[in-house]
C-alpha positions as CSV (number, residue, x, y, z in Angstrom):
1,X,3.2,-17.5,-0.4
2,X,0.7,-21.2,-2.2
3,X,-1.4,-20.7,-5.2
4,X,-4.3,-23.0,-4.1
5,X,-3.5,-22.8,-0.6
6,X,-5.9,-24.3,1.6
7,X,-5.8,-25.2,5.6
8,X,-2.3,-26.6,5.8
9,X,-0.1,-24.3,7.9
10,X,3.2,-22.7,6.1
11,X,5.6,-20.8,7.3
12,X,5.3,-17.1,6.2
13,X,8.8,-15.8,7.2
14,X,8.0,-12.6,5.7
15,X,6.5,-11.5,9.1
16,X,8.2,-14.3,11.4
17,X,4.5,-15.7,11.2
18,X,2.8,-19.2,10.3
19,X,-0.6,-18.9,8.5
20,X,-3.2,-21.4,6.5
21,X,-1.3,-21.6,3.2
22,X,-5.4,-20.9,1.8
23,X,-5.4,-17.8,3.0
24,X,-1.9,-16.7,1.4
25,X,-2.8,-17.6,-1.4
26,X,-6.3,-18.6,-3.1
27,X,-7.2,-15.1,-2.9
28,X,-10.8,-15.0,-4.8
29,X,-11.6,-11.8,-7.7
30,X,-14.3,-10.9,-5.3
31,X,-14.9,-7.2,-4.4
32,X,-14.5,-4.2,-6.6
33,X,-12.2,-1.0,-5.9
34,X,-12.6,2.7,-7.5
35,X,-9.3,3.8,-8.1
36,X,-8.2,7.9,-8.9
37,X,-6.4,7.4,-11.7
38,X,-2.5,8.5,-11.4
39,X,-0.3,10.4,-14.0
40,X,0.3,8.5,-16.6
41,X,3.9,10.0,-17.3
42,X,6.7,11.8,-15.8
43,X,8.6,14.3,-17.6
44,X,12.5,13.5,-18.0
45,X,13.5,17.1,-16.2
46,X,11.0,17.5,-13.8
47,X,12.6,17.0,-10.3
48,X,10.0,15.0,-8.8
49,X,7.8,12.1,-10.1
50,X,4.6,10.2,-8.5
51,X,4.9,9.7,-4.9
52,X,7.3,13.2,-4.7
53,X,5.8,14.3,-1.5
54,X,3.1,13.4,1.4
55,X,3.2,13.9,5.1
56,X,2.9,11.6,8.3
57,X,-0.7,10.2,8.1
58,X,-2.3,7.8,11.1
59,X,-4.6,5.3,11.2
60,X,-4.9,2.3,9.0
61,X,-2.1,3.9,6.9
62,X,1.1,6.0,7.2
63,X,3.7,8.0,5.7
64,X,7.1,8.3,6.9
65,X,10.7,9.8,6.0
66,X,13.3,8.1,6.8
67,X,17.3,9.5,6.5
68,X,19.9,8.9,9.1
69,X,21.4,5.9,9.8
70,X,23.2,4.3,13.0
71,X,25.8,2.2,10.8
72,X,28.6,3.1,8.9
73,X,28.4,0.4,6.5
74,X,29.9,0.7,3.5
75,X,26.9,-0.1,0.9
76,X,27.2,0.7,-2.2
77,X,23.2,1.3,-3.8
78,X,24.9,1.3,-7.5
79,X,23.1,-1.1,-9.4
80,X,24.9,-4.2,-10.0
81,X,25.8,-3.8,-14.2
82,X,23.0,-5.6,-16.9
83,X,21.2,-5.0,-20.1
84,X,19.7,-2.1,-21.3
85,X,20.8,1.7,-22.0
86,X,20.0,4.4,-19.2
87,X,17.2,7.0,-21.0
88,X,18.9,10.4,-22.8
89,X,17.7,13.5,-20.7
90,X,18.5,14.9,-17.6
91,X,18.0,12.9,-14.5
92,X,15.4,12.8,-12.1
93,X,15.8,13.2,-8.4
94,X,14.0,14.4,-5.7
95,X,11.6,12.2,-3.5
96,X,9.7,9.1,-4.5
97,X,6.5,7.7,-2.8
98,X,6.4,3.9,-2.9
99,X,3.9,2.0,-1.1
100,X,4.3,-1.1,1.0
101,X,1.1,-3.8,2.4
102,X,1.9,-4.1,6.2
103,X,0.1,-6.8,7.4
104,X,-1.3,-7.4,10.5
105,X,-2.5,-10.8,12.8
106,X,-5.0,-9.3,15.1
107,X,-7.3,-12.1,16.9
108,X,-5.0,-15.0,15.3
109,X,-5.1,-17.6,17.5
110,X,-9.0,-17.9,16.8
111,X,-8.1,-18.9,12.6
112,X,-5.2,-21.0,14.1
113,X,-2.3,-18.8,12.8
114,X,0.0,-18.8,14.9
115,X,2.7,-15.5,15.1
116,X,6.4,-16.7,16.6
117,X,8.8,-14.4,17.0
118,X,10.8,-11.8,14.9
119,X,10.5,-8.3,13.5
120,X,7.0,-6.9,12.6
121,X,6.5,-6.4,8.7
122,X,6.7,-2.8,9.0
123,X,10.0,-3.0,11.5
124,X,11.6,-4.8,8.3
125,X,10.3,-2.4,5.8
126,X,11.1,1.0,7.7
127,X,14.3,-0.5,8.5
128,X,15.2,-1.1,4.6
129,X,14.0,2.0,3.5
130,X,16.0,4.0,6.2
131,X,19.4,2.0,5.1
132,X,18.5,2.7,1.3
133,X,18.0,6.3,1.9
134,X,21.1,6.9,4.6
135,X,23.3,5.1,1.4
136,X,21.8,7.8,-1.0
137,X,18.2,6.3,-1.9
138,X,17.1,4.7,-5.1
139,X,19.0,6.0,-8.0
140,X,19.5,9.2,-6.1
141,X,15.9,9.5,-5.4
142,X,15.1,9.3,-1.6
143,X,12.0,6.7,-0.4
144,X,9.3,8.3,1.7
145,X,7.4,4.8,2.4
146,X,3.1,4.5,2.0
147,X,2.0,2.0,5.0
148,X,-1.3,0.3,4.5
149,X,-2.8,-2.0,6.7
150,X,-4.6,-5.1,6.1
151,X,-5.1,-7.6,8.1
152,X,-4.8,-11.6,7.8
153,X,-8.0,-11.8,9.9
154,X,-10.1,-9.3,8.8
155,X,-12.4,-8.4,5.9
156,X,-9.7,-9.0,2.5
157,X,-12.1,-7.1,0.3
158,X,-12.6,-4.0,2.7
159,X,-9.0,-3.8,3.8
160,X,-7.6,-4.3,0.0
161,X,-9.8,-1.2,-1.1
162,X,-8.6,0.8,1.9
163,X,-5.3,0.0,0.6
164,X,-5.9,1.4,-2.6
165,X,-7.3,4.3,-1.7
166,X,-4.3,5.0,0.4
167,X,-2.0,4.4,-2.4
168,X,-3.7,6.3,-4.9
169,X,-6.0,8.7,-3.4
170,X,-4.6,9.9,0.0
171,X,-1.3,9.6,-1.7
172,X,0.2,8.8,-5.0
173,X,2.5,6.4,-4.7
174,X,5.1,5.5,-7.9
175,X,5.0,1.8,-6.7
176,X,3.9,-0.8,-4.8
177,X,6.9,-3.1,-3.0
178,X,7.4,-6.1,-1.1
179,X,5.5,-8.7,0.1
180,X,1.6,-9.2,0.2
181,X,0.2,-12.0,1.3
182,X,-3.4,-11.6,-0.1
183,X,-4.2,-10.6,-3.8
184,X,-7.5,-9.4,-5.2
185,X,-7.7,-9.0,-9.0
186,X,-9.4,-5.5,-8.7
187,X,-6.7,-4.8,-6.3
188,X,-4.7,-5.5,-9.3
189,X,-6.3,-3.1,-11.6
190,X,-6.9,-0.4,-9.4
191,X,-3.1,0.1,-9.3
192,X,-2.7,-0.6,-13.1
193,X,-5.9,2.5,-13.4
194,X,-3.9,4.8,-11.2
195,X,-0.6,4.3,-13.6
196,X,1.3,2.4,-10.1
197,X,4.1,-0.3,-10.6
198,X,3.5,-3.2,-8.4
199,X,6.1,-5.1,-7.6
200,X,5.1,-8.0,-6.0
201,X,7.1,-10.7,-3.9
202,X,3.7,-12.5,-2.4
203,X,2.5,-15.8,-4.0
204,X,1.2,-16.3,-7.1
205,X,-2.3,-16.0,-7.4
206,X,-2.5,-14.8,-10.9
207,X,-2.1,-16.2,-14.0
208,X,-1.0,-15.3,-17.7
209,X,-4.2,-13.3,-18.3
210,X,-4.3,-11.5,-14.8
211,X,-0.5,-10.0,-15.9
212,X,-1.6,-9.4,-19.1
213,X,-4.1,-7.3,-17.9
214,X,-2.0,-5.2,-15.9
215,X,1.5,-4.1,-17.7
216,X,2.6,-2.5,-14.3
217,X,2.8,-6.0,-12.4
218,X,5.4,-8.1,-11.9
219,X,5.5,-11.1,-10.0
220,X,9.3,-11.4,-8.5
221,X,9.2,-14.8,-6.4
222,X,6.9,-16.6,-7.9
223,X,5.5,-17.8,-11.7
224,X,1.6,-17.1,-12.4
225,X,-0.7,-19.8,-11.7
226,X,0.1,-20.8,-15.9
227,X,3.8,-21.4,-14.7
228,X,2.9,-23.0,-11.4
229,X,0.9,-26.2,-13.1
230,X,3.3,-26.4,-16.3
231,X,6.4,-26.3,-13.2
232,X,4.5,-29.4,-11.6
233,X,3.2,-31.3,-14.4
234,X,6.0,-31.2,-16.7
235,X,8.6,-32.3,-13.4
236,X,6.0,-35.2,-12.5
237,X,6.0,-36.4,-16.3
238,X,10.1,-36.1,-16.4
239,X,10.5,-38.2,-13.3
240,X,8.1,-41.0,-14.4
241,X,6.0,-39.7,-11.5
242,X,2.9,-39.3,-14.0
243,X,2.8,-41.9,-16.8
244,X,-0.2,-43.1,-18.7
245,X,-3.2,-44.6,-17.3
246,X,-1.5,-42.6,-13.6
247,X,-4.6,-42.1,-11.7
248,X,-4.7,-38.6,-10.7
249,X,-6.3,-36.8,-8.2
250,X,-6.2,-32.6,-8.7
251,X,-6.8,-30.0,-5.6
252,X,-7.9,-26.5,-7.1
253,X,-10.3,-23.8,-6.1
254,X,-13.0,-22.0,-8.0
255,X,-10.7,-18.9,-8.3
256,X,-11.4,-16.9,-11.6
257,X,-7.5,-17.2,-12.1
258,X,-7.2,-20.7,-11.3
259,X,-9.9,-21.6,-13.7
260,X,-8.6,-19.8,-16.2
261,X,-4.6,-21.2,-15.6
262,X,-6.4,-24.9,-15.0
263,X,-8.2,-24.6,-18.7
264,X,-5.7,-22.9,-20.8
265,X,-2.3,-24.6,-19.3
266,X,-3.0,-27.6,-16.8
267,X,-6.0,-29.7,-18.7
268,X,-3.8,-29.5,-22.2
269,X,-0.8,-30.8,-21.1
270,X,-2.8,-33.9,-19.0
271,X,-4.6,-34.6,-22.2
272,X,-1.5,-34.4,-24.1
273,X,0.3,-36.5,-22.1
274,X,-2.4,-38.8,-21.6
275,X,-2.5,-38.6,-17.7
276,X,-6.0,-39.9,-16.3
277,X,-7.4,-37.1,-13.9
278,X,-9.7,-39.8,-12.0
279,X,-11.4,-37.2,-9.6
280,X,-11.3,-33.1,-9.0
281,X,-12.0,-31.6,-6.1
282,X,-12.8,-28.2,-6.8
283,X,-12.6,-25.8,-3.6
284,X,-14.4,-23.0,-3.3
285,X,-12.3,-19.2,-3.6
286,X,-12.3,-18.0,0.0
287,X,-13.3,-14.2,0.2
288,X,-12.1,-14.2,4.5
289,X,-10.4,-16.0,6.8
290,X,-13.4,-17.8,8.5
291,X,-13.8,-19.4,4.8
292,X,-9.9,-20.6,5.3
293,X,-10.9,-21.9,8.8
294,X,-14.0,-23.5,9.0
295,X,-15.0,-24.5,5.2
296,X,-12.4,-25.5,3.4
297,X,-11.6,-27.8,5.9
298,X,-14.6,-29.5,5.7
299,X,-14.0,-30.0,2.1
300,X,-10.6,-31.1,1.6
301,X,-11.6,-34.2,4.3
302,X,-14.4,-35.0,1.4
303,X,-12.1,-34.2,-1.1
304,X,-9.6,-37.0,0.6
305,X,-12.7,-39.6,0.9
306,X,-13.3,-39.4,-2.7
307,X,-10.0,-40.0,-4.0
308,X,-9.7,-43.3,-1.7
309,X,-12.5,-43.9,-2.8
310,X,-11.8,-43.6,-6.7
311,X,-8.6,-45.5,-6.8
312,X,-6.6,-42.2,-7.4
313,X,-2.3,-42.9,-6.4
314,X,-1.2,-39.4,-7.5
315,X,-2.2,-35.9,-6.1
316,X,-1.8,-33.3,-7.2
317,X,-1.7,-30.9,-3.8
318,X,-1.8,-27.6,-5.0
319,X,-1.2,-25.7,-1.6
320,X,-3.5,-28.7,0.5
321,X,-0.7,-31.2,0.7
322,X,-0.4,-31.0,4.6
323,X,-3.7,-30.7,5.8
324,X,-4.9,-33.9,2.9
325,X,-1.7,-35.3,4.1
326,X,-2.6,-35.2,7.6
327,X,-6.3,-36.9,6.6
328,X,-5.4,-39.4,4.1
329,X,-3.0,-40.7,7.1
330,X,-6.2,-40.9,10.1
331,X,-7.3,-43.1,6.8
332,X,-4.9,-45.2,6.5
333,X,-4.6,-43.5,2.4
334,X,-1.1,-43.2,1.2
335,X,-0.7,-41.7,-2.1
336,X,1.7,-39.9,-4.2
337,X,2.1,-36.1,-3.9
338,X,3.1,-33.5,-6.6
339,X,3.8,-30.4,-4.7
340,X,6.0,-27.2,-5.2
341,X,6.9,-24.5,-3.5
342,X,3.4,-23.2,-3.4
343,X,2.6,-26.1,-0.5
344,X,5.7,-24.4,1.0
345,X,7.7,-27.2,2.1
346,X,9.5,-25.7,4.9
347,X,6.1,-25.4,6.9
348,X,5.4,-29.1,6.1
349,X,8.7,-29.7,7.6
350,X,7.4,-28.5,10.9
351,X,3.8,-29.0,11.3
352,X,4.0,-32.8,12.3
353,X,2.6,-34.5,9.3
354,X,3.9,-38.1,9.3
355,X,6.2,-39.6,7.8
356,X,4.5,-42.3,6.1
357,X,3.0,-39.1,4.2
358,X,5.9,-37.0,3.8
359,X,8.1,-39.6,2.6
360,X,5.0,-39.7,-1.0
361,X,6.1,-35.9,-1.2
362,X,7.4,-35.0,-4.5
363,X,8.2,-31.4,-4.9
364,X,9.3,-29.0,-8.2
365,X,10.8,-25.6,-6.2
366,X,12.0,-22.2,-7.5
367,X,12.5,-20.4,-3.7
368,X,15.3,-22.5,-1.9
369,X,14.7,-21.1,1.5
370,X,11.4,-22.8,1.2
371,X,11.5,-26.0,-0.6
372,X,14.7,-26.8,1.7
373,X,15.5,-25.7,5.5
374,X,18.6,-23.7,6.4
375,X,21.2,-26.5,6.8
376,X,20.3,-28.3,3.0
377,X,20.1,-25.0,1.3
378,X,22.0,-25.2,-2.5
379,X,25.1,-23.5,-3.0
380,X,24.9,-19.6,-4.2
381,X,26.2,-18.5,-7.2
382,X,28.4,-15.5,-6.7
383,X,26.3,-13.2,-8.0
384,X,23.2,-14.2,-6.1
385,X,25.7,-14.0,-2.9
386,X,26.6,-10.6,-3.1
387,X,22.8,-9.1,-3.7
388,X,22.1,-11.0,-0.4
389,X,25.1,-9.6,0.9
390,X,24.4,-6.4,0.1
391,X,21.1,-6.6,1.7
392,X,22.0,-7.9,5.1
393,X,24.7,-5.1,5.1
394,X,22.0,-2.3,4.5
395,X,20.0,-3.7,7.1
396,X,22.8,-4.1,9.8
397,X,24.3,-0.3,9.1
398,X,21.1,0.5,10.8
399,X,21.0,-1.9,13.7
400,X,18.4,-4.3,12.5
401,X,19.9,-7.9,12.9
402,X,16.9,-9.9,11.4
403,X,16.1,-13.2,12.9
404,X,15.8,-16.6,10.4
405,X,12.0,-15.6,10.5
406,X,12.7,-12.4,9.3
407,X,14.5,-13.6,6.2
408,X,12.2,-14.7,3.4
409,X,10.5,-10.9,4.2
410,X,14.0,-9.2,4.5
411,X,15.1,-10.6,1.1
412,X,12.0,-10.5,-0.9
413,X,11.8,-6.7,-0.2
414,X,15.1,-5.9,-0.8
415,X,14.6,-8.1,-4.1
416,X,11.9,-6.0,-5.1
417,X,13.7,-2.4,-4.0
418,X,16.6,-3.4,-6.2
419,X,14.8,-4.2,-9.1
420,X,13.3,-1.2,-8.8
421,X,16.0,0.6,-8.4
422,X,17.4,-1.1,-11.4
423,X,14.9,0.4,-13.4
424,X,14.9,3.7,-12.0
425,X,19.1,3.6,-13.6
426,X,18.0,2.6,-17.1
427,X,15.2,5.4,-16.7
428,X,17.6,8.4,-15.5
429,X,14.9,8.4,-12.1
430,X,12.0,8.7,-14.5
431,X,9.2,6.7,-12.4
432,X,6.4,7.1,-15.1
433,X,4.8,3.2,-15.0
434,X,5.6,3.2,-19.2
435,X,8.9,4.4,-18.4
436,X,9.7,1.7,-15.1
437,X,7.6,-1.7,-17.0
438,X,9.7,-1.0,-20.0
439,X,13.2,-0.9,-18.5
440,X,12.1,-3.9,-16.4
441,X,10.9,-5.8,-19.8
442,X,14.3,-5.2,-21.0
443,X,15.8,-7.1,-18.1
444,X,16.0,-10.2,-19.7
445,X,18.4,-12.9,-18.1
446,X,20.4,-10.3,-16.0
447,X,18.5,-9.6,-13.0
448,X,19.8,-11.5,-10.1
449,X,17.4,-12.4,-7.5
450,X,17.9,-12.6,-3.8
451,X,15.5,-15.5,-3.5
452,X,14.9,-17.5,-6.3
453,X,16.8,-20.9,-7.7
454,X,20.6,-20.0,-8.1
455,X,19.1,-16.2,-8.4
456,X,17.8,-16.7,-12.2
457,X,15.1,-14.4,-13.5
458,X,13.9,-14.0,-16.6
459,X,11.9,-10.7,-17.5
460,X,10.3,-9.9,-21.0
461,X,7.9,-8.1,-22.5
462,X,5.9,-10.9,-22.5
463,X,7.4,-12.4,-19.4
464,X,7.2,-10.7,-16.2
465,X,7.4,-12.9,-13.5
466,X,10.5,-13.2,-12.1
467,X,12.0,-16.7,-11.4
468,X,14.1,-18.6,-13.8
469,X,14.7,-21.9,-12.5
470,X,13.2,-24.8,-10.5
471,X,15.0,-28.3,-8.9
472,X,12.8,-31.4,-8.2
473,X,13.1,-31.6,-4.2
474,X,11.9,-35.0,-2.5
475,X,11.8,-36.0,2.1
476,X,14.6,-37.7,3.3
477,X,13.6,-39.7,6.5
478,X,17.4,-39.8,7.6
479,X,17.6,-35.8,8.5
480,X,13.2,-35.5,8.1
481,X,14.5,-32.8,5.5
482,X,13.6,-31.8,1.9
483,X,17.0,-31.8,-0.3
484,X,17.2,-31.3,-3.6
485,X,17.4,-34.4,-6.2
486,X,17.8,-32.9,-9.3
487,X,19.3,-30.5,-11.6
488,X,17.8,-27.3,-12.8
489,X,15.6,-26.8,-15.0
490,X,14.6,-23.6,-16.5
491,X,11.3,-22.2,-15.6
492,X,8.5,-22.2,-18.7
C-alpha cells in the first residue's frame, strides 16, 4: 500500500504479488498484543545495543547472519551528507538486531490474490542485508535480520502478535524495517512499549494521532490518513474538480484511524470549502481476509446503487476506485473519481476496468512507480538517482538482479535501511529509540527518498512521515496510461 483499500486489485510489487488493495490497507485496531518491554537506552560506549545478538530460530520466525558477498561492487554505505551533528562519545559498533515482516500468500487463489512472478519478500530482504553487511553494515554496525511471518490469508490479529512477540520477546530487535502490508494499532504500540523503531514503508493506515502515540514510528512512503484526505481534497478543490454545490460521494471504512483522520481533517476542509458530501458509504474495518473477499464486496456494489441513486458526480475512492469502477460501469454510472496513490494506479492500469471509467480518474500521487507505469515515470533529480543507484548496486554485488516486480519492495527497504543508517551516523551507532527518533526528527528537508515524488521528505518533530511532494496524475486513452499533469506540490 491504499488507506481505505477495499476489493479492487493493486499491484503490491513489494513481493512481485497482486492483492485486494482492502486488505493492504484498511487494517482495523482490532486485537490486543502484550509486549516485554525493551531497554529504553543505550549507553554511548557500550559495544552493542538492542538487537546485539540472537541465534538461528525456525518456525514462523527466524534469525540469520549474513556476511560475504559474491560481488565486488564498489558501494560505498557512507551516508549521503545532511543536517544534524553526529552525538559526542565514543561510537558504537558491534551487531544490531532489526526486524523485518515477511509476508506470505498461502491458499491465495481462494481470496483472489493472485502471486506473479519475482523474488520472495525474504529473498529481497536477506539479499539487502547481506550486501549492507559485506560493504561494512550500518554505520559499522553489522545486521543480523529478525524474520516474522504473517500471512495475507491468515488470521491478521494472531499473526501480528506472533510478530511481536518475536521481535520483542524471543529477540530484541532495535528496529522494525521495510515493508508491511497489514497494520494493527496495538501492533503499533507494542513496538513503541518495547522501546523499537519502526520504520515503516507499507501504506498508511494511521493517522496524526496513531503517530503521535508512538514517537518510534515513521511512516516513509506514505502520509497518515490526515495527509492522505488533505492530499486529495485540497488537489480536487485546486483543479476545479470540487466546487460548490459538487455533489460528492465519500468511500471510507469504520477504522478507528479513519474516523478519527475523516473528523478532524476531511469533514473541515468539505465544510470549509463548501463541498456537498450527498452520500457516505461507510465500510466496515476488515479484521481477515474473508472480510476483504466476501463482505466488502457486497457493500461497495450498495455503496455504488446509492450514489446513482443520489445524484452524486464526484467520488471520492479512497482505495475502492477499481472495483466501484468496475460496478458503476455494469450500471451504466459514470462519475468523477478523486483517487491517489492509495487506489494504486498502476494496478488499475492492469486489472481491465474500462475506459469509459478510467478516463473520470483523477489522481493526487506522491510514489511515481505507482501513480505512473515504467515508460511515463518523471525524471529523477540527481540526488534521488544516486540512492537508487546505490541500491541496485548493493543488490547486484551479491547476485540478486530484481525483476520490475521486485522493485517497489527492493527500494522501499533499502529507503528504510538508509534512513536508518542515517540516524545511526548522527547517533555515533547509539540505537536507543530516544537516541534514533531524535536524529530522524532532525532530518528535516535533507533525506532523499528512493521512492517518493522527485525523492522529497520532510521529517520533524512533529512530522514524521516521510514524503514531501505530490503531482495531480489523470488516464490518457492514447497510451491507456496515467501521466502526470501538473506541477508539484508540497505535501501538508
Amino acid at each position: 500500500m491504499r488507506r481505505f483499500v477495499l476489493l479492487a486489485v493493486v499491484v503490491l510489487a513489494a513481493c512481485g504479488t497482486t492483492v485486494s488493495p482492502r486488505a493492504q490497507s484498511s487494517f482495523g485496531s482490532q486485537g490486543g498484543l502484550s509486549p516485554v518491554t525493551g531497554p529504553s537506552s543505550e549507553p554511548a560506549s557500550s559495544s552493542s545495543g538492542p538487537g546485539s545478538s540472537g541465534s538461528a530460530s525456525s518456525a514462523s520466525s527466524s534469525v540469520s547472519g549474513s556476511s560475504g558477498s559474491s560481488g565486488s561492487a564498489d558501494v560505498s554505505l557512507a551516508p549521503s551528507g545532511g543536517s544534524g551533528t553526529a552525538a559526542p562519545g565514543r561510537p558504537v559498533t558491534g551487531p544490531i538486531q532489526i526486524g523485518f515482516i515477511n509476508q506470505t500468500f498461502s491458499n491465495a487463489g481462494n481470496f483472489g490474490i493472485n502471486t506473479p512472478s519475482g523474488h520472495a519478500t525474504q529473498d529481497t530482504y536477506q539479499a539487502i542485508v547481506t550486501a549492507i553487511n559485506a560493504h561494512g553494515g550500518l554505520d559499522g554496525r553489522k545486521v543480523i535480520p529478525v524474520y516474522a511471518n504473517v500471512s495475507l490469508t491468515g488470521n491478521w490479529t494472531t499473526d501480528y502478535q506472533a510478530a511481536c512477540a518475536t521481535f520483542t520477546q524471543d529477540h530484541h530487535v532495535a528496529a522494525v524495517a521495510g515493508y508491511s502490508l497489514l497494520e494493527l494499532e496495538s501492533f503499533e504500540a507494542c513496538l513503541t512499549k518495547a522501546g523499537v523503531v519502526h520504520l515503516n514503508a507499507g501504506s498508511p493506515n494511521g493517522d496524526d494521532q496513531e503517530l503521535a502515540a508512538n514517537p518510534y514510528l515513521f511512516m516513509t512512503a506514505y502520509p497518515t490518513a490526515d495527509g492522505v484526505y488533505l492530499t486529495e481534497l485540497s488537489g480536487a478543490v485546486d483543479t476545479g474538480l470540487l466546487a460548490p454545490g459538487t455533489k460528492l460521494g465519500v468511500m471510507r471504512t469504520d477504522c478507528g484511524w479513519d474516523q478519527r483522520a475523516w473528523s478532524r481533517t476531511a469533514e473541515p476542509f468539505i465544510t470549509q470549502h463548501r463541498v456537498t458530501v450527498a452520500k457516505t458509504a461507510v465500510l466496515r474495518c476488515p479484521s481477515n481476509a474473508t472480510d476483504v473477499a466476501t463482505t466488502e464486496q457486497s457493500e461497495i456494489q450498495s455503496a455504488v446503487l446509492q450514489f446513482h441513486s443520489a445524484g452524486v458526480t464526484v467520488v471520492m475512492a479512497n482505495g475502492t476506485a477499481q472495483y466501484f469502477a468496475d460496478t458503476a460501469n455494469s450500471q451504466s454510472y459514470f462519475p468523477q473519481y478523486v483517487i491517489t496513490t492509495v487506489d494504486t494506479s498502476e494496478g488499475l492500469q492492469t486489472q481491465n476496468v474500462p475506459q469509459s471509467e478510467m478516463k473520470n480518474m483523477h489522481g493526487f500521487g506522491w510514489y511515481p512507480i505507482l501513480d505512473a507505469d515504467a515508460a511515463h515515470q518523471p525524471p529523477s533529480p540527481p540526488a534521488q538517482q544516486a540512492v537508487v543507484a546505490r541500491c541496485l548496486a548493493l543488490l547486484h554485488s551479491v547476485g540478486y538482479v530484481p525483476t520490475q516486480a521486485d522493485m517497489q519492495g527492493v527500494l522501499t527497504t533499502c529507503d528504510t535501511l538508509f534512513l536508518y543508517e542515517r540516524a545511526l551516523g548522527l547517533t555515533r551507532g547509539n540505537s536507543a529509540p530516544g537516541a534514533v527518533a531524535a536524529a530522524i526528527e532532525s532530518l528535516g528537508s535533507t533525506y532523499t527518498s528512493a521512492t517518493t515524488l522527485a525523492g522529497q521528505t520532510r521529517l520533524t518533530p512533529t512530522r514524521r512521515a516521510a514524503p514531501g511532494a505530490w503531482r495531480p496524475f489523470l488516464w490518457q486513452t492514447a497510451c491507456s496510461c496515467f501521466v502526470y499533469s501538473g506541477a508539484a506540490q508540497p505535501m501538508s
